[in-house]
N, C-alpha and C positions, 0 to 999 in steps of 0.2 A: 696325413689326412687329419683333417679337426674330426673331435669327438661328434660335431654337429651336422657335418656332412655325412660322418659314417652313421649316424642314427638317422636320418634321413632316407642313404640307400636300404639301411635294414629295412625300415617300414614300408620300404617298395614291395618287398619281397614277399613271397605268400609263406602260409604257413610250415608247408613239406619241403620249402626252400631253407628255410629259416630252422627246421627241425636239423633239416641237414649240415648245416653249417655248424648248427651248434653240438651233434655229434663228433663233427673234424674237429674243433676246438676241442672237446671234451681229450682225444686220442692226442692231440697236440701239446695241451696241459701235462699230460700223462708223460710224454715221451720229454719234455724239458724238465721235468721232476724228475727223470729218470738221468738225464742227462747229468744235470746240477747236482744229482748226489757221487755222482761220478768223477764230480770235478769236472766235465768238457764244457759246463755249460758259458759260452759266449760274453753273454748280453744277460743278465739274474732278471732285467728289467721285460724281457719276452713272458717269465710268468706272470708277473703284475697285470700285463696287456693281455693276455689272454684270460685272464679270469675277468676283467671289466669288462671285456668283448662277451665272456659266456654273460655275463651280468644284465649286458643290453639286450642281448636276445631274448635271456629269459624274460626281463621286463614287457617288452615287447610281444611274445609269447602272450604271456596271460593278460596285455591289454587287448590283444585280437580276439581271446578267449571271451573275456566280459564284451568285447561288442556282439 
């Protein structure tokens, strides 16, 4: 999925959707740090993606905030 499309559905989403989601990423980042020091981890490129994923939500966040 483009970066453009997924910033797109983010800002469909309302705020406590958005809250939640970026909770599960938070637990998700968490669990492939945990992984990756382990050695299991897959794909190194999954932490990247989830930290610009939490990045667009928070952006997002605080522009729903100023409106």
């Amino acid at each position: 999925m483009k970066a453009r499309d997924l910033k797109n559905e983010l800002r469909a989403l309302d705020v406590a959707q958005l809250k939640e989601k970026l909770a599960q990423l938070n637990l998700d980042l968490f669990n492939y740090r945990m992984t990756a020091k382990l050695g299991n981890l897959e794909k190194p490129s999954m932490i990247q993606a989830a930290r610009k994923e939490i990045a667009r939500i928070k952006t997002i966040l605080s522009e729903k905030a100023k409106a």
